[in-house]
C-alpha positions as CSV (number, residue, x, y, z in Angstrom):
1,X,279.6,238.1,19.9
2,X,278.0,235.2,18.5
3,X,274.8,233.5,18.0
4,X,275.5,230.8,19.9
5,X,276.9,232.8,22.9
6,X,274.1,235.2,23.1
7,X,271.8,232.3,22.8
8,X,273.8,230.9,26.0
9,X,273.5,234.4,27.6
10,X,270.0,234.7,27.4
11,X,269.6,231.0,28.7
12,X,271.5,231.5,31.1
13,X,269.5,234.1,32.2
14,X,266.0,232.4,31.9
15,X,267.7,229.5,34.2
16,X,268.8,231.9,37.1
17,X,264.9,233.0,37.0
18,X,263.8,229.7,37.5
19,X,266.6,228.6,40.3
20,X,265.5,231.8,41.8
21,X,261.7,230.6,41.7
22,X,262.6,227.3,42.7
23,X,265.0,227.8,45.7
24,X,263.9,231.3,47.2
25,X,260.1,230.6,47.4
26,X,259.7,230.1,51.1
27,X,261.3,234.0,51.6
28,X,258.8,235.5,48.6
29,X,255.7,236.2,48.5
30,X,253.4,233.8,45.9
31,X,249.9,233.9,45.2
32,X,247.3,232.0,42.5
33,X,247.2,233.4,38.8
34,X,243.6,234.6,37.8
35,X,241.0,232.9,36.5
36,X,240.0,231.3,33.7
37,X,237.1,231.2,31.5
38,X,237.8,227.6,29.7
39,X,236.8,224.1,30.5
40,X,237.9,221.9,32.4
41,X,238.8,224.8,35.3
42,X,242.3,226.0,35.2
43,X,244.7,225.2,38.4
44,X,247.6,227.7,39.0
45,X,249.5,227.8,41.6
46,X,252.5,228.7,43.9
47,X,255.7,228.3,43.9
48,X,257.6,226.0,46.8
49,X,260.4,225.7,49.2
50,X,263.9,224.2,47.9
51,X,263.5,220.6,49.1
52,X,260.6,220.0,46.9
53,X,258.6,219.2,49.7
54,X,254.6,220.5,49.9
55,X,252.8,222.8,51.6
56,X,250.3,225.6,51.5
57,X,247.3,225.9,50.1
58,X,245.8,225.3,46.4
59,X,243.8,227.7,44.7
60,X,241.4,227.3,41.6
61,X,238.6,228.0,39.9
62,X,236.1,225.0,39.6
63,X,233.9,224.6,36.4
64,X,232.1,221.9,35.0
65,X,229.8,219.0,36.4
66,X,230.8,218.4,40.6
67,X,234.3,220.0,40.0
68,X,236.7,218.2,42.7
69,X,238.7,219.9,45.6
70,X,241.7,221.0,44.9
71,X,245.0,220.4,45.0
72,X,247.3,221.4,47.6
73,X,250.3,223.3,45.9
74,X,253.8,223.1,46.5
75,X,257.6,221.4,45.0
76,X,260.3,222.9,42.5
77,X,261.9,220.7,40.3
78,X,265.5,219.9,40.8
79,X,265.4,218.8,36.7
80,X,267.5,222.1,34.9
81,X,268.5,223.4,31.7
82,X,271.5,223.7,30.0
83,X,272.7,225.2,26.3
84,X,275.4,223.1,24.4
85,X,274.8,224.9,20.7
86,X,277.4,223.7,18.4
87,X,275.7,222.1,14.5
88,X,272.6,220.5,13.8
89,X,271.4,217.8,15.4
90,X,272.8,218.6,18.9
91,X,270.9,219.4,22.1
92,X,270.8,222.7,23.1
93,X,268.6,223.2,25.9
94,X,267.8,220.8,29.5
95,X,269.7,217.9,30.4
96,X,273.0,218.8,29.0
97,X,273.0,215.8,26.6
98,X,269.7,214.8,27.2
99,X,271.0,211.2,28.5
100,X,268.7,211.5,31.4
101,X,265.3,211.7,30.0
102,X,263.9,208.4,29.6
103,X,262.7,207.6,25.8
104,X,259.7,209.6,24.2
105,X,256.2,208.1,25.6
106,X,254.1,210.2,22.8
107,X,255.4,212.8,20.1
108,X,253.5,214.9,18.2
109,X,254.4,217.1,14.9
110,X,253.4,220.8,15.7
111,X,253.3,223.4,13.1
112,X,255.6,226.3,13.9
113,X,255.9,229.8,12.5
114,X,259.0,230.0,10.3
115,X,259.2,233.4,8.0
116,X,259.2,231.6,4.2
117,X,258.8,228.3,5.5
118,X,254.8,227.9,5.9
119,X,255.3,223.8,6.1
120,X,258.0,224.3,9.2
121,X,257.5,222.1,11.9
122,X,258.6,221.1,15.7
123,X,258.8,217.2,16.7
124,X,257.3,217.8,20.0
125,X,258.2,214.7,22.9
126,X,256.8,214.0,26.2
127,X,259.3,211.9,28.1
128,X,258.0,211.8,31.3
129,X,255.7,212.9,33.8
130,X,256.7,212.1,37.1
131,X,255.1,213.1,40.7
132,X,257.2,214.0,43.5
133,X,255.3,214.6,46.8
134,X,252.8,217.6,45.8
135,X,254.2,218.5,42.7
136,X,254.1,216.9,38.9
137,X,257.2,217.4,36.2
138,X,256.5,217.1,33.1
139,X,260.0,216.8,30.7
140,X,260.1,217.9,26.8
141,X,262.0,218.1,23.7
142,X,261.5,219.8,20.8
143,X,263.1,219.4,17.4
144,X,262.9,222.0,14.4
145,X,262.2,221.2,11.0
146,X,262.4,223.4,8.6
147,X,263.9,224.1,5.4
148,X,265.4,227.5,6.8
149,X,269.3,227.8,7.5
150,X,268.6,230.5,10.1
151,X,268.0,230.1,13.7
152,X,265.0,230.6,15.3
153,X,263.2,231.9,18.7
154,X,260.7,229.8,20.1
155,X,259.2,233.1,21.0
156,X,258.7,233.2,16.6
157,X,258.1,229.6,17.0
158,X,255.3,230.1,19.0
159,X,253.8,232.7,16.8
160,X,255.2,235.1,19.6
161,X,253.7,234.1,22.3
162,X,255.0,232.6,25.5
163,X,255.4,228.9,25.7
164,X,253.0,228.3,28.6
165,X,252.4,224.2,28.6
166,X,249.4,222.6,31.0
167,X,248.5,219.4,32.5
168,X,244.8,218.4,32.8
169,X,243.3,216.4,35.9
170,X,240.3,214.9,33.4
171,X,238.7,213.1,36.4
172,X,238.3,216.2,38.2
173,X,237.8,218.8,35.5
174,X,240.7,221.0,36.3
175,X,243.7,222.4,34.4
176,X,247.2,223.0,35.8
177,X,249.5,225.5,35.1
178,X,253.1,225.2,36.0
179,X,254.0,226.7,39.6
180,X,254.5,230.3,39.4
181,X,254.8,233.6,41.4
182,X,251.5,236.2,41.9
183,X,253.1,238.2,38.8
184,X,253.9,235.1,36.7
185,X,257.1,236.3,35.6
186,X,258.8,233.6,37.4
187,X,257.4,230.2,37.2
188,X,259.2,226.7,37.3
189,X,259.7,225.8,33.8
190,X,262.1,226.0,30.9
191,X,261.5,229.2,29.6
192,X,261.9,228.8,26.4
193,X,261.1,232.5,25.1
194,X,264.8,233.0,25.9
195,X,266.2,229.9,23.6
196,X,266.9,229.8,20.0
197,X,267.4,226.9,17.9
198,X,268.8,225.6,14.4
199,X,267.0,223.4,11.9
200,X,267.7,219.9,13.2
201,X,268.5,220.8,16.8
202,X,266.9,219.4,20.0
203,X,265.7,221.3,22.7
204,X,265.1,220.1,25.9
205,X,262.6,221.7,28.7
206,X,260.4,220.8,31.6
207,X,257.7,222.3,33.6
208,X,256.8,221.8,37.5
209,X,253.0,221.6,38.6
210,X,250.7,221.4,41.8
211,X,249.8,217.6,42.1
212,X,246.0,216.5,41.1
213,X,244.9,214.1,44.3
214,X,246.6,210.1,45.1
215,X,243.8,208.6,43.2
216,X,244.5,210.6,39.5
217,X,247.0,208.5,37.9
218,X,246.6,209.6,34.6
219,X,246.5,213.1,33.3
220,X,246.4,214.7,29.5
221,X,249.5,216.5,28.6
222,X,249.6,219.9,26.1
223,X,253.3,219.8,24.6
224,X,252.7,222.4,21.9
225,X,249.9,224.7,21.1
226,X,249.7,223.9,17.4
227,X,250.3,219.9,18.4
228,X,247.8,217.1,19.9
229,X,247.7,216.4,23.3
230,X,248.6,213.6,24.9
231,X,245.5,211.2,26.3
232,X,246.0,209.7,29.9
233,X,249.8,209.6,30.9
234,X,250.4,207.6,33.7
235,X,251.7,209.5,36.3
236,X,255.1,207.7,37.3
């Protein structure tokens, strides 16, 4: 079997988690993640029916000066991920040639973990972040640079952790994470623990989160742990 095929396999896998999330929420049961001790408070959330539409009930923790009320939670995303492989320089993960994310709007270079490479890096894009009903998407990509032939997880990436991206409502002092179940073993995002990728290759990814209130229209954006964030993205 080959590299690219298992990598295929295993995104395969990671996307029939997320349709799962996304489509069967209204028969599971969801809850709100626990708490957090950092500033601004941290907003997780449910996961929501099929047709994106809201409903339920937002839970968070509230920290800082006159923290806000929160949120109501709901929406999936209906933006995917697919795995094209092939050489460098192709897509290998979202859109499945990446045509239909708009152009970057802020890109960051993130240092990743690369064994023998200690100046390896990811190109780390935000290309939109766009509010349907009571939800927020975010859409990535992520480009490896390093001078290693050998493909890479972006579990390794990472410095094996889970890629877990957030959103931050900075006029309410409250962190979003992306919709998940109680457990958070399923949550509406790429996951991209289950992706690897060549020097030179693009992956694509997105990430679904409770709405802040009508009258946020900007929110910071975390791409990449090891990467800036991004300052006051209009919320399309």
């Amino acid at each position: 079997m080959t590299t690219t095929t298992m990598t295929k396999r295993r995104l395969a896998a990671s996307l029939a988690a997320v349709s799962l999330l996304v489509a069967g929420a209204s028969g599971c049961s969801f809850g709100v993640l626990g708490s957090s001790d950092e500033k601004p408070a941290d907003q997780t959330s449910a996961a929501a029916p099929a047709d994106n539409s809201g409903g339920g009930n937002q839970g968070s923790d509230a920290e800082g000066a006159n923290p806000a009320q929160g949120s109501s939670d709901a929406g999936g995303s209906e933006q995917g991920a697919s795995d094209q492989g092939g050489a460098n320089g192709q897509q290998i993960a979202g859109d499945p040639s990446g045509k239909n994310y708009p152009e970057p709007i802020f890109t960051t270079e993130a240092a990743a973990t690369v064994k023998d490479d200690p100046n390896a890096t990811l190109t780390a894009s935000l290309h939109e972040l766009k509010r349907d009903g009571d939800t927020v998407t975010a859409f990535y990509s992520f480009k490896l640079n390093t001078t290693s032939k050998e493909e890479q997880s972006f579990f390794r990436l990472n410095g094996s952790h889970r890629w877990t991206p957030f959103i931050i409502d900075t006029k309410n002092l409250r962190k979003h994470r992306p919709l998940s179940t109680t457990n958070n073993q399923e949550r509406a995002m790429t996951e991209l623990i289950d992706v690897d990728i060549m020097p030179g290759q693009t992956a694509y990814a997105f990430a679904t989160f409770a709405a802040p209130p009508e009258d946020v229209k900007t929110m910071d954006v975390m791409l990449w742990e090891t990467g800036e964030i991004a300052k006051g993205v209009e919320i399309k």
